[in-house]
Backbone as ProteinMPNN parsed JSONL, in Angstrom:
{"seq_chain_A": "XXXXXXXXXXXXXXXXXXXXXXXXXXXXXXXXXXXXXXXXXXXXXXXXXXXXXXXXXXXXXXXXXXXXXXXXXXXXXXXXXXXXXXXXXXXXXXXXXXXXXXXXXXXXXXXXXXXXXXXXXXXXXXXXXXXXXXXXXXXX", "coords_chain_A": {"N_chain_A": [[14.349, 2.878, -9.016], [12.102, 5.387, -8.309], [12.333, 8.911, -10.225], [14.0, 11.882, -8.755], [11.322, 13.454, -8.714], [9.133, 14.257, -7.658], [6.028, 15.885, -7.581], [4.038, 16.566, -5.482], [3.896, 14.969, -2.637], [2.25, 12.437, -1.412], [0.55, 12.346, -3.644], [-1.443, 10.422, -5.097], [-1.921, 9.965, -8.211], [0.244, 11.189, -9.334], [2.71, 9.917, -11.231], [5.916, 9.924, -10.25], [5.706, 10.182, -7.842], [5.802, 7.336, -6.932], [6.772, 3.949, -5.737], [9.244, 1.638, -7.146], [8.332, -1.646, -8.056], [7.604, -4.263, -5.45], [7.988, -7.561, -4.614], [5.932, -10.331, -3.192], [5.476, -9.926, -0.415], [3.812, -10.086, 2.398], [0.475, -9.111, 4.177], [0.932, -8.86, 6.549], [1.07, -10.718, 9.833], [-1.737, -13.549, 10.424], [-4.528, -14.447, 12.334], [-4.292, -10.804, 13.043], [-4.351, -8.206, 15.194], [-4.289, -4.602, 14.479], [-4.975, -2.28, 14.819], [-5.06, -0.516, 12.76], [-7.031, 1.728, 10.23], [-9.691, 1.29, 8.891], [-11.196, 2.672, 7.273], [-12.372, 3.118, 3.824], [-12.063, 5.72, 2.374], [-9.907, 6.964, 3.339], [-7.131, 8.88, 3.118], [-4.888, 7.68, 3.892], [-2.413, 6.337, 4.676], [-0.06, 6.873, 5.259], [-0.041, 7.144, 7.952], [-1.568, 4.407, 8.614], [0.873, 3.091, 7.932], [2.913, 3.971, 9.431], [2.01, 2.562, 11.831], [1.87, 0.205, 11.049], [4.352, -0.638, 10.895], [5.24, 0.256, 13.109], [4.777, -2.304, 15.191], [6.293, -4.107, 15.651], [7.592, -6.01, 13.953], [6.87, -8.694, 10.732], [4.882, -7.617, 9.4], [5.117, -7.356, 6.827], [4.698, -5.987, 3.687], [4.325, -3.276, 4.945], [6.922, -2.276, 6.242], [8.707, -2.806, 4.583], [7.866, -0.313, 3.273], [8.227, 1.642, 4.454], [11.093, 1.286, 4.872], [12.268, 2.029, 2.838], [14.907, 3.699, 1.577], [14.557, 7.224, 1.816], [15.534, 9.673, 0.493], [14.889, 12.207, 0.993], [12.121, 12.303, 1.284], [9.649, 10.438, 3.212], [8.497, 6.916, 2.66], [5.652, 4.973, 2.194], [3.15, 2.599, 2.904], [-0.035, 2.59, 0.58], [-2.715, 3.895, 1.375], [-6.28, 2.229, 0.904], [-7.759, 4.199, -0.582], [-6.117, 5.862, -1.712], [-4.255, 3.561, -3.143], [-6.186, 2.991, -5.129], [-6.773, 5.723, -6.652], [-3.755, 5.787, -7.723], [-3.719, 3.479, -9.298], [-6.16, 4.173, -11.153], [-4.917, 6.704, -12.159], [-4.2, 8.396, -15.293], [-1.501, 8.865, -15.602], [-0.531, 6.961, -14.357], [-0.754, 4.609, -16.062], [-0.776, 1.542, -16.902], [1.441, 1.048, -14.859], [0.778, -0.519, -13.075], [1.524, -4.089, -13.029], [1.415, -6.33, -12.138], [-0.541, -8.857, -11.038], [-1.797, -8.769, -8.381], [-1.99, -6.114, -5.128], [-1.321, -5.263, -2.261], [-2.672, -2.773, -0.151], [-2.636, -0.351, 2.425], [-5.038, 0.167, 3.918], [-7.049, -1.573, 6.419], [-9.764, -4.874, 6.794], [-13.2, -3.887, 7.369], [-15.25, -5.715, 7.65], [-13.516, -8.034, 8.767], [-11.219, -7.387, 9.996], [-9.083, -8.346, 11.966], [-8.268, -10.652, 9.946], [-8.341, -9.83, 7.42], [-7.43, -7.61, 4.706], [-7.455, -4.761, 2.518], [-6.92, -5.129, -1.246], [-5.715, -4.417, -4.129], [-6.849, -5.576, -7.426], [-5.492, -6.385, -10.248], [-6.304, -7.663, -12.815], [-8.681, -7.812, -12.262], [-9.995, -5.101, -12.263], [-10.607, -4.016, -10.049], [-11.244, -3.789, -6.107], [-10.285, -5.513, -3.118], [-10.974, -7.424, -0.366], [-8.723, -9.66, 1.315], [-6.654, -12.299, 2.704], [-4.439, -11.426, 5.276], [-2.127, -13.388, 5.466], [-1.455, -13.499, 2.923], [1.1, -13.661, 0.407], [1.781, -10.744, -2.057], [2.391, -8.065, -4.668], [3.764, -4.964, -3.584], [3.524, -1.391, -4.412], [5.073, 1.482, -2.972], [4.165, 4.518, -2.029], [4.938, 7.852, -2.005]], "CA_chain_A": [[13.613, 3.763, -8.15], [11.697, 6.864, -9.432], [13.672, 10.094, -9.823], [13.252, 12.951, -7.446], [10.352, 14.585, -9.821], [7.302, 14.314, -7.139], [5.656, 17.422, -7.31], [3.279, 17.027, -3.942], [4.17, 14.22, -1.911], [1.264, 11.381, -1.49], [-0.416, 12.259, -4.516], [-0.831, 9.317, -5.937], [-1.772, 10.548, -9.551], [1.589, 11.658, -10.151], [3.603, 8.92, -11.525], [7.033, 10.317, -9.409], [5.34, 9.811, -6.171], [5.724, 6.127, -6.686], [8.216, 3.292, -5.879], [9.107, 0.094, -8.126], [6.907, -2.67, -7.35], [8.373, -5.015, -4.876], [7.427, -9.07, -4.925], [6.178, -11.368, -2.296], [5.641, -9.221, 0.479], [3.189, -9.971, 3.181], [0.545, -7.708, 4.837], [1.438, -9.193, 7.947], [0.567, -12.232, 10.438], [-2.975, -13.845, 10.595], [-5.205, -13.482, 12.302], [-3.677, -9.504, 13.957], [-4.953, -6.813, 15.32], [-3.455, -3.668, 14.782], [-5.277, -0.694, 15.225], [-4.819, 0.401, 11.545], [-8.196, 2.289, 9.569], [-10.755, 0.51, 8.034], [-11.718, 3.157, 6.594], [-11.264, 3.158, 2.747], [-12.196, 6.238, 1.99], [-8.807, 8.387, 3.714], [-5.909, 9.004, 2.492], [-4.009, 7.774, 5.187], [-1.274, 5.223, 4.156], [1.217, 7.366, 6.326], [-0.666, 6.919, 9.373], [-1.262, 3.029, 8.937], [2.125, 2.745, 7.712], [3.45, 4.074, 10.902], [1.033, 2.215, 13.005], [2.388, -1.202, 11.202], [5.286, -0.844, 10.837], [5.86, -0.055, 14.4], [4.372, -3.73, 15.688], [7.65, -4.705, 16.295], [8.154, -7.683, 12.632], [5.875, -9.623, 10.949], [4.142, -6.662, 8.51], [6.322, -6.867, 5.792], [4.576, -4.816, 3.35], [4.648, -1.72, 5.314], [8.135, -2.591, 6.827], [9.644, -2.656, 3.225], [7.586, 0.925, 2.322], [8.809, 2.337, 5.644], [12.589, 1.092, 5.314], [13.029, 2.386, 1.623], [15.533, 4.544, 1.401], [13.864, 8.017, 1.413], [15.743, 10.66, -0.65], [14.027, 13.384, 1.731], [10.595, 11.902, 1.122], [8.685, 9.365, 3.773], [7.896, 6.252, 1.59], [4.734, 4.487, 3.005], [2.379, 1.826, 2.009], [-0.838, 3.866, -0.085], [-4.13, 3.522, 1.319], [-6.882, 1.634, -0.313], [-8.423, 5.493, -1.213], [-4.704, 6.09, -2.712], [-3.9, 3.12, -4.031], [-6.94, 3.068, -6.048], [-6.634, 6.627, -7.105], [-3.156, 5.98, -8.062], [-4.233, 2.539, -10.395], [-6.791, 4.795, -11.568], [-4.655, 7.945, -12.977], [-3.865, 8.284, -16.632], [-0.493, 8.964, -15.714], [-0.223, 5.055, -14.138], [-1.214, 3.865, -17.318], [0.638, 0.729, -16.836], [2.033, 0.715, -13.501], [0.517, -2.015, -12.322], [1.539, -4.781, -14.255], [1.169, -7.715, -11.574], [-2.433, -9.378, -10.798], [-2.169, -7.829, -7.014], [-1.33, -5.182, -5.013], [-1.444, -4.221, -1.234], [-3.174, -1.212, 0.137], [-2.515, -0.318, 4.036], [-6.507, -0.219, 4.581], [-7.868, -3.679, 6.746], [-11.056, -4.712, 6.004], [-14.051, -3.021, 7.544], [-15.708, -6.58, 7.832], [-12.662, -9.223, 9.095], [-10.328, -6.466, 10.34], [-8.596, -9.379, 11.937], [-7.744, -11.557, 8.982], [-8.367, -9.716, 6.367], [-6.606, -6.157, 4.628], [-7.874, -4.47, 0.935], [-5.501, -5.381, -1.967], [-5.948, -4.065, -5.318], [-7.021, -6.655, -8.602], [-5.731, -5.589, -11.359], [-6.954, -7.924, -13.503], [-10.959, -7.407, -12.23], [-9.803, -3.771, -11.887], [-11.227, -3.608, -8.416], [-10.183, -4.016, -4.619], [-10.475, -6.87, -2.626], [-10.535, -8.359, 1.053], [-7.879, -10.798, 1.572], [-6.13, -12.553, 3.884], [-3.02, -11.064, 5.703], [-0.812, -13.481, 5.499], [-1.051, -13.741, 1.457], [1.925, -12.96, -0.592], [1.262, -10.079, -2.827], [2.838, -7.159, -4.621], [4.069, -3.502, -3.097], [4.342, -0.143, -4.884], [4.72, 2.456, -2.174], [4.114, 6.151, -2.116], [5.537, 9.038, -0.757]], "C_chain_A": [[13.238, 5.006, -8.951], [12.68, 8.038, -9.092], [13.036, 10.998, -8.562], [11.857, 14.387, -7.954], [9.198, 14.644, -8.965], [7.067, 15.252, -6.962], [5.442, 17.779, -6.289], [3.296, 15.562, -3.551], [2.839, 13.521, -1.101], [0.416, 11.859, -2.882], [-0.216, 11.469, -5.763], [-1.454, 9.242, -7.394], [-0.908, 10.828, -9.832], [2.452, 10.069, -10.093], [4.901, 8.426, -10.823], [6.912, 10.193, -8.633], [5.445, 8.735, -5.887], [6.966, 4.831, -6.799], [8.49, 2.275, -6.895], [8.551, -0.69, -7.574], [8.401, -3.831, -6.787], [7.926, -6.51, -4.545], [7.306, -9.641, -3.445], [6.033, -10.643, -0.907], [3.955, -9.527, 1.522], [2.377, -9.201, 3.797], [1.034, -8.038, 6.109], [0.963, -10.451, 8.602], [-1.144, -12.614, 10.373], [-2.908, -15.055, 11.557], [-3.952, -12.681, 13.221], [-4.553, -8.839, 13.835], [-4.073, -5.526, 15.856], [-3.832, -1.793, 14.834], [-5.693, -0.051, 14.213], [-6.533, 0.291, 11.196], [-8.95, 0.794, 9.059], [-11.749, 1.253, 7.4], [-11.443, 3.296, 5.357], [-11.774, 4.087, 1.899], [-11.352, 7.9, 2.013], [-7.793, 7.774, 3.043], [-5.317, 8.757, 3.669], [-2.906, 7.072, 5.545], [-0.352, 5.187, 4.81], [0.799, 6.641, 7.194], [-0.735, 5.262, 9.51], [0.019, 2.722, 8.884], [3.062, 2.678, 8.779], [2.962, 2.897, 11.96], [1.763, 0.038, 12.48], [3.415, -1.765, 11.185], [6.03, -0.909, 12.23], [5.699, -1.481, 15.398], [5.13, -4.181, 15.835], [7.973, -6.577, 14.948], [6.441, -8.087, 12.189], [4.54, -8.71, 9.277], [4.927, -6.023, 7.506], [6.322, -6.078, 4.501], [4.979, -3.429, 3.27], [6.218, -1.654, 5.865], [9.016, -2.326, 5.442], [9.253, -1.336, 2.768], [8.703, 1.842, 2.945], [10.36, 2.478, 5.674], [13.541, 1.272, 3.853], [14.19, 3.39, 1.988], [15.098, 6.004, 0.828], [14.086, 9.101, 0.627], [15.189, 11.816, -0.282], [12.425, 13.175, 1.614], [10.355, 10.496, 2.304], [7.888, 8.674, 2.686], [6.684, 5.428, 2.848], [3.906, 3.608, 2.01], [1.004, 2.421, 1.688], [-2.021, 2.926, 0.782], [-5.002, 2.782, 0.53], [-7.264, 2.946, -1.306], [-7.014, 5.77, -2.214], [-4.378, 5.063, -3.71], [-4.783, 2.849, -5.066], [-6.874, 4.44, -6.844], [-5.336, 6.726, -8.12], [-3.207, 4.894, -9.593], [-5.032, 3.309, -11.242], [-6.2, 6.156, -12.809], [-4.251, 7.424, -14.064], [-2.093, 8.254, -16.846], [0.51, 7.89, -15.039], [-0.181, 4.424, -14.819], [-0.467, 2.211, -17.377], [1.556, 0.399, -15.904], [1.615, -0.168, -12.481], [0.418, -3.512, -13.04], [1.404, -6.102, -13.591], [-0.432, -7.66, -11.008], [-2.882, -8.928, -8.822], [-1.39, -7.279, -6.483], [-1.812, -4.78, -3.267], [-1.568, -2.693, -0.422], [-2.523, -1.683, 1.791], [-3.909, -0.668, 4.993], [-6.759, -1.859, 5.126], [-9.285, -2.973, 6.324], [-12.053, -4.468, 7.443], [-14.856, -4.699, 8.293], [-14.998, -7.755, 8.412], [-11.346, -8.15, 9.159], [-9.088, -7.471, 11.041], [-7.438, -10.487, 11.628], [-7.484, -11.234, 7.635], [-7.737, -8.017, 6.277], [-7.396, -6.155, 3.028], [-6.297, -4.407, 0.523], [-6.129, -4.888, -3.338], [-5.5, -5.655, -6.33], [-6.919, -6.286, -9.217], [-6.798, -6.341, -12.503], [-9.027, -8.166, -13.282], [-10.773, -6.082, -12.228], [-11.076, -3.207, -10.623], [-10.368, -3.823, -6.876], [-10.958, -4.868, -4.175], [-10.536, -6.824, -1.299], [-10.018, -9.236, 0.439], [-7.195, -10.874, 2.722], [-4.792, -12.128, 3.996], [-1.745, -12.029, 5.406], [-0.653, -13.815, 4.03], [-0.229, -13.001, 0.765], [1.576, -11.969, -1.518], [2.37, -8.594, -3.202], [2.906, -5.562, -4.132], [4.558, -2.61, -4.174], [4.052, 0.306, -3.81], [4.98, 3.825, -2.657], [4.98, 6.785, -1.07], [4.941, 10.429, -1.045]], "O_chain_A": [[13.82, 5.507, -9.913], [13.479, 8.167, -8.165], [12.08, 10.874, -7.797], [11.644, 15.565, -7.667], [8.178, 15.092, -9.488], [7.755, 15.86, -6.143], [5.977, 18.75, -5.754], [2.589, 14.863, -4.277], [2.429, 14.146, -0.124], [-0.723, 11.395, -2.821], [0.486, 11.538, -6.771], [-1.435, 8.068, -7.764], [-0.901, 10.848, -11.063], [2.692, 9.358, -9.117], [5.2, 7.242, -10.674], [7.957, 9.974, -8.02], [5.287, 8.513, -4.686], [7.83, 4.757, -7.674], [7.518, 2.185, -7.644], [8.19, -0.459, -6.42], [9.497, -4.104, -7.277], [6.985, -6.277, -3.785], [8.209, -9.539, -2.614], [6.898, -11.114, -0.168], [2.966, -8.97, 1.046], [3.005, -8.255, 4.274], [1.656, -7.144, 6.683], [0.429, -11.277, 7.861], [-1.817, -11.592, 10.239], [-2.131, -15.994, 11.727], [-3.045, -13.232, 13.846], [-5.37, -8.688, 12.927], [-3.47, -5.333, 16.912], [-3.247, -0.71, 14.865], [-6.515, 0.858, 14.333], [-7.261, -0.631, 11.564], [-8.611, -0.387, 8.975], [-12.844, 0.83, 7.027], [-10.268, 3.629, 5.204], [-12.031, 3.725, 0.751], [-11.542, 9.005, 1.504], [-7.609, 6.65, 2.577], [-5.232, 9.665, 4.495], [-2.438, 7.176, 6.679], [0.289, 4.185, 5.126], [1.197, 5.48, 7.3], [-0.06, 4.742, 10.398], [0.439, 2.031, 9.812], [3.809, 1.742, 9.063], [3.717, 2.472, 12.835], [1.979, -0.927, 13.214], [3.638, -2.963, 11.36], [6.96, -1.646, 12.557], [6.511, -1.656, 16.306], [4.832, -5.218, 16.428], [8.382, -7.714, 15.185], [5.37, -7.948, 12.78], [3.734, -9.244, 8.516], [5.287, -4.865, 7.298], [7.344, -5.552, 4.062], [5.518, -2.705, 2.434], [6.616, -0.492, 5.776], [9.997, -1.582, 5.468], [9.999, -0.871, 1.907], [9.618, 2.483, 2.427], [10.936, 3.401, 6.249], [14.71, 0.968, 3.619], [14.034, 3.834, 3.126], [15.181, 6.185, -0.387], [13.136, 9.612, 0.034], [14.932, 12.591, -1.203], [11.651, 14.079, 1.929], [11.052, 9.51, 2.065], [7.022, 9.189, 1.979], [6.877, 5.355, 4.061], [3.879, 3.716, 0.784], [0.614, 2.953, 2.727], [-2.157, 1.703, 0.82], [-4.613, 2.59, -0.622], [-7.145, 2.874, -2.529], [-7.113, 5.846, -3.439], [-4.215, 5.356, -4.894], [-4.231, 2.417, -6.078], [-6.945, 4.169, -8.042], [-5.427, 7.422, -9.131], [-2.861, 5.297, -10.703], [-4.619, 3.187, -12.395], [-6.739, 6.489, -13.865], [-3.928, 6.238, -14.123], [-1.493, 7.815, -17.828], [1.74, 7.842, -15.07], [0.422, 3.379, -14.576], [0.505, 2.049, -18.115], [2.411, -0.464, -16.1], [2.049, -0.425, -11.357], [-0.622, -3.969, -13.514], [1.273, -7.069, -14.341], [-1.179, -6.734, -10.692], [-3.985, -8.853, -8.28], [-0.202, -7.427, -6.77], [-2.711, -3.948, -3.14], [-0.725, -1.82, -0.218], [-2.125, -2.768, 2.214], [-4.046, -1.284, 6.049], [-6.69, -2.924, 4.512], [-9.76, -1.902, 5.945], [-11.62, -4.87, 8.524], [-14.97, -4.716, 9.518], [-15.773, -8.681, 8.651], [-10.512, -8.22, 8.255], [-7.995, -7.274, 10.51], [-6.479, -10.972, 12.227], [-6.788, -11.857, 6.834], [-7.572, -7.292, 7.258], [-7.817, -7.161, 2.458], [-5.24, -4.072, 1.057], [-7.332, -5.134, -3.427], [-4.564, -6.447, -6.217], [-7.835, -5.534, -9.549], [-7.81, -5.811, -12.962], [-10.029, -8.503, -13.912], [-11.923, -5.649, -12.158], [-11.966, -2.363, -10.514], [-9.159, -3.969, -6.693], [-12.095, -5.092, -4.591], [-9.929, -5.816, -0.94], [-10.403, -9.706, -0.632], [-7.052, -9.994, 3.571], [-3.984, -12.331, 3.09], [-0.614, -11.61, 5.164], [0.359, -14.476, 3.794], [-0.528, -11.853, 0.436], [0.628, -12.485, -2.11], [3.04, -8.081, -2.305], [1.884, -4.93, -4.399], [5.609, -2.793, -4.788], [3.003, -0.082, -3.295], [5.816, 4.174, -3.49], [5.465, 6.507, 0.026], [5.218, 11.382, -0.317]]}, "name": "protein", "num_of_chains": 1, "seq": "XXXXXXXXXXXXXXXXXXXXXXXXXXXXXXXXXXXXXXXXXXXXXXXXXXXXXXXXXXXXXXXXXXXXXXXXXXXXXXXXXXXXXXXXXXXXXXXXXXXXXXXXXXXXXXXXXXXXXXXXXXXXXXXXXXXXXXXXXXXX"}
C-alpha cells in the first residue's frame, strides 16, 4: 500500500494518492442500472464510488476501493477524467503495468452494459462490458 505521502487527496498526478493494483475485479452485474455519471469529463470517482458501492453486492470494483482500509483518507474508484489524468502524469510513469484498468465512469452510449476502462496498451479508454474482469488502482 502507498505510504501516507498524499499531498491533496484525489489528485491523481501524485503518485501517493494511489493504491496497489488489485486483479480480477468486476465493474459490476450486466446489464445494471445504477445511476452513476456518464460524464467523463468530472472528477467524480467519490461520488460514483458511493453511488456503487451502495447497490447492496455485485460492483466489486468499487466495493474493493470503498472497503480499503483508509488510513484517514476515503479510497474510491478514479473517474474516467482521473483515471486518465493519473495514467497520464509523469509521476505514474509505470503504474500501470497491466493491459486494463477500471474507471467509475459508465458509458455515455450503453450506460446499461457498458462502463470506461483504461487500455494501456492502445494508451486510450474504452467502453466495455460490466461484467468483464479487469484491473483496480484506486484513489483517494
Amino acid at each position: 500500500m502507498v505510504a501516507d505521502a498524499c499531498g491533496t487527496p484525489g489528485d491523481a498526478t501524485d503518485a501517493d494518492c494511489w493504491s496497489d493494483e488489485a486483479s480480477n475485479k468486476a465493474y459490476g452485474p450486466y446489464p445494471s442500472t445504477t445511476g452513476v455519471s456518464t460524464d467523463i469529463t468530472l472528477s467524480n470517482g467519490k461520488d460514483n464510488t458511493a453511488i456503487l458501492a451502495g447497490l447492496g453486492g455485485g460492483y466489486d470494483a468499487a466495493e474493493y476501493c470503498a472497503n480499503l482500509p483508509d488510513g484517514g483518507y476515503d479510497w474510491y474508484l478514479p473517474s474516467y477524467a482521473e483515471l486518465w489524468d493519473g495514467y497520464n502524469a509523469p509521476a505514474m510513469s509505470g503504474g500501470f503495468p497491466s493491459a486494463y484498468y477500471w474507471s467509475s465512469t459508465e458509458s455515455s452510449a450503453s450506460p446499461g452494459s457498458d462502463a470506461w476502462l483504461l487500455r494501456t496498451f492502445n494508451n486510450d479508454m474504452y467502453s466495455y462490458g460490466k461484467n468483464t474482469n479487469c484491473d483496480v488502482r484506486c484513489l483517494r
